[in-house]
LOKOL-806493 format. One record per residue (C-alpha): x, y, z; residue in three letters. Coordinates in nm, 4 decimals, padded with zeros to 6 digits. Example, Ala and Ser with C-alpha at 12.3 -4.5 7.8 and 13.67 -1.06 7.14 Angstrom:
2
xx_yy_zz_code
01.2300_-00.4500_00.7800_ALA
01.3670_-00.1060_00.7140_SER
***
This chain:
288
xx_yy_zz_code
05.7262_13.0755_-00.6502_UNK
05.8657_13.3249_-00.8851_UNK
06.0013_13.5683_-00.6289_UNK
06.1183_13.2965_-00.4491_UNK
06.3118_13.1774_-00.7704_UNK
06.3992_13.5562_-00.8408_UNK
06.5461_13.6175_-00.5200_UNK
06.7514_13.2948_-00.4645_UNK
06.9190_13.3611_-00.8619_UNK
06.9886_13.7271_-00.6751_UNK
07.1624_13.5844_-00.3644_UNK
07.3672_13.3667_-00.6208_UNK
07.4569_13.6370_-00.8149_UNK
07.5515_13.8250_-00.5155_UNK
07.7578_13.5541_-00.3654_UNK
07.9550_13.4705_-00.7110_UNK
08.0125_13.9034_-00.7621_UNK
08.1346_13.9058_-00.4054_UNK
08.3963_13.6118_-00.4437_UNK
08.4917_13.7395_-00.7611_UNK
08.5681_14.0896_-00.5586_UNK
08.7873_13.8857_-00.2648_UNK
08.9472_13.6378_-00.4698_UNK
09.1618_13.8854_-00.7328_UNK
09.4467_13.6879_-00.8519_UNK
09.6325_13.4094_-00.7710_UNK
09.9950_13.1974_-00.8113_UNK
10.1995_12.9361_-00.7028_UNK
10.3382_12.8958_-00.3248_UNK
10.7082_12.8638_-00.2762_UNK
10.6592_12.5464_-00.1292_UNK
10.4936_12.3651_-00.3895_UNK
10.7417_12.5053_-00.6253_UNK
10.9905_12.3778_-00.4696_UNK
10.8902_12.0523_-00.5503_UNK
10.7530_12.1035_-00.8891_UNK
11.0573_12.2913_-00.9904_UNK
10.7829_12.5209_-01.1856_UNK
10.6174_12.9012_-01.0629_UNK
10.3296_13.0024_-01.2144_UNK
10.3521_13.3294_-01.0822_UNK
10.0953_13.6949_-01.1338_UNK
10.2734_14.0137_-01.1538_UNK
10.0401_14.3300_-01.0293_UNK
10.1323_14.6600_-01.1703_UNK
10.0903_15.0261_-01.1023_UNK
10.2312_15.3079_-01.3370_UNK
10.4997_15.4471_-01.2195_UNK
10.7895_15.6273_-01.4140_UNK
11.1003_15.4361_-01.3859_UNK
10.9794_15.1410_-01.1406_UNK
10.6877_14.9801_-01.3969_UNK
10.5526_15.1777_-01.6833_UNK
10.3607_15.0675_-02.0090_UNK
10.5737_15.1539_-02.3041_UNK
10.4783_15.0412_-02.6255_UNK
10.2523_14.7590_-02.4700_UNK
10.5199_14.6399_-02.2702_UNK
10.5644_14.6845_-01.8996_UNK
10.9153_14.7452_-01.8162_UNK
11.1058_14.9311_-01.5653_UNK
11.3029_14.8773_-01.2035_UNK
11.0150_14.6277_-01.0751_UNK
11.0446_14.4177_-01.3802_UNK
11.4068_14.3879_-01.3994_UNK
11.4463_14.3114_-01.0555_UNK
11.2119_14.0291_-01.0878_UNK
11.3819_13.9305_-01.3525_UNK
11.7221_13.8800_-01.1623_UNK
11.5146_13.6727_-00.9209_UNK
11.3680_13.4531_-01.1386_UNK
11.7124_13.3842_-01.2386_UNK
11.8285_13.3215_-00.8875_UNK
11.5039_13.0914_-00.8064_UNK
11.6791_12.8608_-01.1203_UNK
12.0722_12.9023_-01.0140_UNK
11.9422_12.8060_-00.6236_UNK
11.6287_12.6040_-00.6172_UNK
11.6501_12.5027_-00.9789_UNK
11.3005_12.6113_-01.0476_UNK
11.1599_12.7663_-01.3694_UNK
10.9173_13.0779_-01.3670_UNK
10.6268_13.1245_-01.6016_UNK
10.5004_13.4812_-01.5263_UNK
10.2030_13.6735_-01.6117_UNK
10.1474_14.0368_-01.5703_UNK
09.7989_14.1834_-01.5112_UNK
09.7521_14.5513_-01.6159_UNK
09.3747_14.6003_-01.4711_UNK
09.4335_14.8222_-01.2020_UNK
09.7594_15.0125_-01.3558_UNK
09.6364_15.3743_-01.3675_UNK
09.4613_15.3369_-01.0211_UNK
09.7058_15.2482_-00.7113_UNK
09.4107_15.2656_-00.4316_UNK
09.2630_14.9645_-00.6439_UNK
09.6185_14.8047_-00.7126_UNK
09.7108_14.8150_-00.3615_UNK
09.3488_14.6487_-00.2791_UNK
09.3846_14.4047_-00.5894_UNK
09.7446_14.2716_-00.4242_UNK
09.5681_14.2120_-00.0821_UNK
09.2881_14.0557_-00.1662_UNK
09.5169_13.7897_-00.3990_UNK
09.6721_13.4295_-00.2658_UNK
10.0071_13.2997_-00.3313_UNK
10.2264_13.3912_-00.5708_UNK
10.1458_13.7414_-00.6807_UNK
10.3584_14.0443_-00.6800_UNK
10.2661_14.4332_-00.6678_UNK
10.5413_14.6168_-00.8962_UNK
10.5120_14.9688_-00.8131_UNK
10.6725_15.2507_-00.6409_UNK
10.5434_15.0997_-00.3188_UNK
10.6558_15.2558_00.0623_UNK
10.7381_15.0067_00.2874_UNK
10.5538_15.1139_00.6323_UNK
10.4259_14.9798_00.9879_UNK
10.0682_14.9878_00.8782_UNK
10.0930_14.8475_00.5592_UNK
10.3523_14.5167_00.7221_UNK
10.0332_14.4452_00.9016_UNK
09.8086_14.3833_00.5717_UNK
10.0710_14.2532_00.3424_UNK
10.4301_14.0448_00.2964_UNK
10.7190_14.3007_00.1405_UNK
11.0450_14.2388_00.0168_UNK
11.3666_14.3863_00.1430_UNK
11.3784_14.7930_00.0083_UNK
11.4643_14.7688_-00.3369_UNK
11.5653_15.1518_-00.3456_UNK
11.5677_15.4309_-00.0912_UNK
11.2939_15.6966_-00.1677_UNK
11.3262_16.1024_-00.1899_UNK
10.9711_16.2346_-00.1919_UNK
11.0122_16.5560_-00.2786_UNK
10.7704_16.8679_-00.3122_UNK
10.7169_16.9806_-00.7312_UNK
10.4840_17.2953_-00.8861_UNK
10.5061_17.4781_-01.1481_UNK
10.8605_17.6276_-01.2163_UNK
10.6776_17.9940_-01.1952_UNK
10.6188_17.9544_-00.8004_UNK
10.8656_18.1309_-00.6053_UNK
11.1013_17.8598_-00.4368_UNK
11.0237_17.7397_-00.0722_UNK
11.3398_17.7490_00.1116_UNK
11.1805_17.6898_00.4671_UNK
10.9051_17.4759_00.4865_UNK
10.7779_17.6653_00.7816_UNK
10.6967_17.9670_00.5464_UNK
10.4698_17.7324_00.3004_UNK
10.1468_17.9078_00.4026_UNK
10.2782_18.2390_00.2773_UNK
10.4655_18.1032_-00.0265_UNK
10.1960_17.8591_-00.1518_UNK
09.9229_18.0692_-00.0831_UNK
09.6034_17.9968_-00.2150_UNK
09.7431_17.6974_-00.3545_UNK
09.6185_17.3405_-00.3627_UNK
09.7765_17.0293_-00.2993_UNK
09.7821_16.7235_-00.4966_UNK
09.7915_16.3739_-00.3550_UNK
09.6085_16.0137_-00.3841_UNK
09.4564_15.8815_-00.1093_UNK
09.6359_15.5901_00.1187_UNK
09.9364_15.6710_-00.0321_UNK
10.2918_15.8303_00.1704_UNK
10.2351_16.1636_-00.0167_UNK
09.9148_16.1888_00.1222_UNK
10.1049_16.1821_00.4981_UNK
10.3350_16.3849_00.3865_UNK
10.0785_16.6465_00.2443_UNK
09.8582_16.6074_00.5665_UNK
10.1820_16.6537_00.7829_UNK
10.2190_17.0019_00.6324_UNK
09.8474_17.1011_00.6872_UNK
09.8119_17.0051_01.0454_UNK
10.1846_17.1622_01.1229_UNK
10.2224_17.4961_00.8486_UNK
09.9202_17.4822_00.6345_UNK
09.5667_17.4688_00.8286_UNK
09.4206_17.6194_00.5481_UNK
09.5638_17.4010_00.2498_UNK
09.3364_17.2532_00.0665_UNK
09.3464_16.9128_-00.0800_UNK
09.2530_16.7717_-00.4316_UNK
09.2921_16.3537_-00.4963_UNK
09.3471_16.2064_-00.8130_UNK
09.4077_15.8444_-00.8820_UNK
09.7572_15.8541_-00.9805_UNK
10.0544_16.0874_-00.9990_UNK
10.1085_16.1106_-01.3569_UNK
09.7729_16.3139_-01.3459_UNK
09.8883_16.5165_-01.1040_UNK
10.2436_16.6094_-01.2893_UNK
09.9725_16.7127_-01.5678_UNK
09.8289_16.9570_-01.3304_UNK
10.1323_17.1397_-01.1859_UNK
10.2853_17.1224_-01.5548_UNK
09.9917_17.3837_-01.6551_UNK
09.8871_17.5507_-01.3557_UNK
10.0950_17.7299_-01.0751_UNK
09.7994_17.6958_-00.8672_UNK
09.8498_17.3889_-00.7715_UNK
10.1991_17.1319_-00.5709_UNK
10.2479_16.8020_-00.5425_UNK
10.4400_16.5772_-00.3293_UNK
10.6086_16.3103_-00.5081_UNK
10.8675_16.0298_-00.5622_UNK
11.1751_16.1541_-00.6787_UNK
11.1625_15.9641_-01.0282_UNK
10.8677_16.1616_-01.1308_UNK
11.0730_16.5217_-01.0741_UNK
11.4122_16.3134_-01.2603_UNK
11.1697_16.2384_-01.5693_UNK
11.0156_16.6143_-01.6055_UNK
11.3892_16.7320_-01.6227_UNK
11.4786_16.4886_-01.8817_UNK
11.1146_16.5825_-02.0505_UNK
11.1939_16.9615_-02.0358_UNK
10.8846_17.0254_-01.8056_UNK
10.7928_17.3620_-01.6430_UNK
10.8563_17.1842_-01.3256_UNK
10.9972_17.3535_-01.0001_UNK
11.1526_17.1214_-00.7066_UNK
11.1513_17.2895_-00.3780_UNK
11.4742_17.1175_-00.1656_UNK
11.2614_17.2079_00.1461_UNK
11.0500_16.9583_00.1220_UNK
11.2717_16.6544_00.0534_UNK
11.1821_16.3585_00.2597_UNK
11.4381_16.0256_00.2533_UNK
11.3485_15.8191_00.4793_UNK
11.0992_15.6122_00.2868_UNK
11.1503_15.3232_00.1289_UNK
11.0161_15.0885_-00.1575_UNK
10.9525_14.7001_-00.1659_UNK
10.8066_14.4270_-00.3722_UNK
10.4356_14.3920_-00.2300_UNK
10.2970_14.0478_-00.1319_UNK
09.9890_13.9161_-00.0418_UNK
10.0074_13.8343_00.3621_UNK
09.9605_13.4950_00.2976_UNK
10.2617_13.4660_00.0499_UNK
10.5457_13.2213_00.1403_UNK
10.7886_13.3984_-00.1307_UNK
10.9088_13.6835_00.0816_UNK
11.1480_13.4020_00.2203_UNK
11.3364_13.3131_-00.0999_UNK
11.3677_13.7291_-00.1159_UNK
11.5113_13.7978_00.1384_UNK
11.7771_13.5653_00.0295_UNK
11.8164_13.7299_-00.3463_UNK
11.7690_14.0960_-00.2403_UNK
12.0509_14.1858_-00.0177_UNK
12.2624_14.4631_00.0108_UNK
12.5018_14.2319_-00.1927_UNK
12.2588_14.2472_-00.4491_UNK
12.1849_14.6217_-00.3857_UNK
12.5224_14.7151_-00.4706_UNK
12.5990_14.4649_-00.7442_UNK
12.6685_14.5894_-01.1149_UNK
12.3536_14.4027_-01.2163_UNK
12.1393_14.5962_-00.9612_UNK
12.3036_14.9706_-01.0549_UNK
12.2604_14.8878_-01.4293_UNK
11.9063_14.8619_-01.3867_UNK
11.9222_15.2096_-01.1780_UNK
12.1093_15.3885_-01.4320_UNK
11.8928_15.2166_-01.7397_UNK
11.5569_15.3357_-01.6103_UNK
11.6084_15.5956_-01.3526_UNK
11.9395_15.7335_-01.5593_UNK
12.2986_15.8160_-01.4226_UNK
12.1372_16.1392_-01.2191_UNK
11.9092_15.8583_-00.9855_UNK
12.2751_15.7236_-00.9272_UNK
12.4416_16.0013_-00.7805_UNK
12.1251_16.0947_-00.5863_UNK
12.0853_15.7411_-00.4177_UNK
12.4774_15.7383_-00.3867_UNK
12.4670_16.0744_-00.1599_UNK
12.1752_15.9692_00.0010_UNK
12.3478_15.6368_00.1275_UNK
12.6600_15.8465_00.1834_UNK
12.4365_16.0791_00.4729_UNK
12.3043_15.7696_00.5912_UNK
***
């Protein structure tokens, strides 16, 4: 009777643990706020320099002020008020934020510097691109600069790569062994900051990485090198949904290229990414 009792309280347990792991958090649908004229919404965060970073126990940053502007378009159009929350469990760990975001319901947003692709459209809802990405390759300003990426093997040699796993960077980083680099060799970490850390101190180690994080080391004075052969542009970031989230309609009605070149929308640029992020996205557009 005891190991009966014993292992039915252990079944329990195991049930509650895994609903507690599917069922992450939660917020409001569209369509009952719509009638409520209330949102109880969850913002999701990963650090990220510019986009949504913890600074002095607040979380500010692109993300934030762009939800911001649409929490005052969801009261100018539909008349409804937000109440927000912002959870910072899984801030220092994208892997976990990403899986956090999927496993929610509803209302809940992942602000982060977050690639819209194929694969990911298939798991999740996104917002239109907020911004236009330049991942770009960083080490230590004593490596010799890499001015063809076809020459990385000799250049980097004996060098290791930095990169989180699931992520963009980690394509990008695998695109370079399988095509340049058979011999590269790969070390994860759980987010970039880390990895800045690493090339900051030791020339033994690169990095590819979203342009905000090489825009910050020059404003930081860091011992950072960029190498222009190893710019990629053609990613870009969005608000990340749950796929069962019915706000992705009301944003695609707020975040239009309207919106993308409105003073509002550069003032946030220039505030958290600076004037430089400007000009960059500017020529970027301009090629494009």
């Amino acid at each position: 009777m005891k190991n009966l009792l014993f292992n039915s309280f252990l079944m329990f347990s195991a049930i509650i643990m895994g609903f507690n792991a599917q069922a992450q958090f939660s917020g409001d649908t569209f369509a009952k706020a719509k009638q409520s004229k209330t949102a109880n919404l969850t913002y999701v965060y990963s650090e990220a320099p510019g986009f949504a970073a913890n600074i002095g126990g607040e979380v500010t940053g692109v993300c934030v002020d762009i939800m911001s502007d649409f929490e005052f378009f969801l009261l100018d159009k539909y008349g409804i008020t937000v109440n927000s929350k912002m959870e910072k469990k899984h801030a220092n760990n994208f892997t976990d934020y990403l899986q956090a975001v999927k496993n929610s319901t509803n209302g809940v947003f992942g602000l982060s510097n977050t690639t819209i692709t194929a694969k990911r459209k298939k798991e999740y809802n996104f917002s239109p691109p907020y911004i236009t990405n330049i991942a770009m390759l960083l080490s230590n300003e004593s490596v010799p600069t890499l001015n063809d990426i076809s020459n990385i093997s000799d250049v980097f040699a004996g060098k290791t790569a930095i990169t989180i796993k699931g992520t963009t960077n980690e394509k990008q980083i695998m695109k370079i062994k399988n095509k340049h680099f058979p011999s590269l060799k790969i070390e994860y970490v759980n987010y970039f900051d880390e990895g800045m850390v690493m090339i900051a101190r030791d020339p033994n180690y690169f990095i590819s990485i979203d342009f905000t994080y090489y825009l910050e080391a020059v404003q930081s004075n860091k011992p950072i090198k960029r190498h222009p052969a190893g710019d990629q542009t053609a990613e870009e970031f969005g608000i990340l949904m749950p796929k069962n989230s019915d706000w992705d309609k009301p944003f695609k009605e707020f975040l239009t290229e309207n919106y993308r070149n409105s003073p509002s929308y550069r003032k946030i640029i220039a505030k958290h990414l600076g004037p430089n992020a400007l000009r960059l996205l500017d020529s970027v557009a301009e090629e494009n």
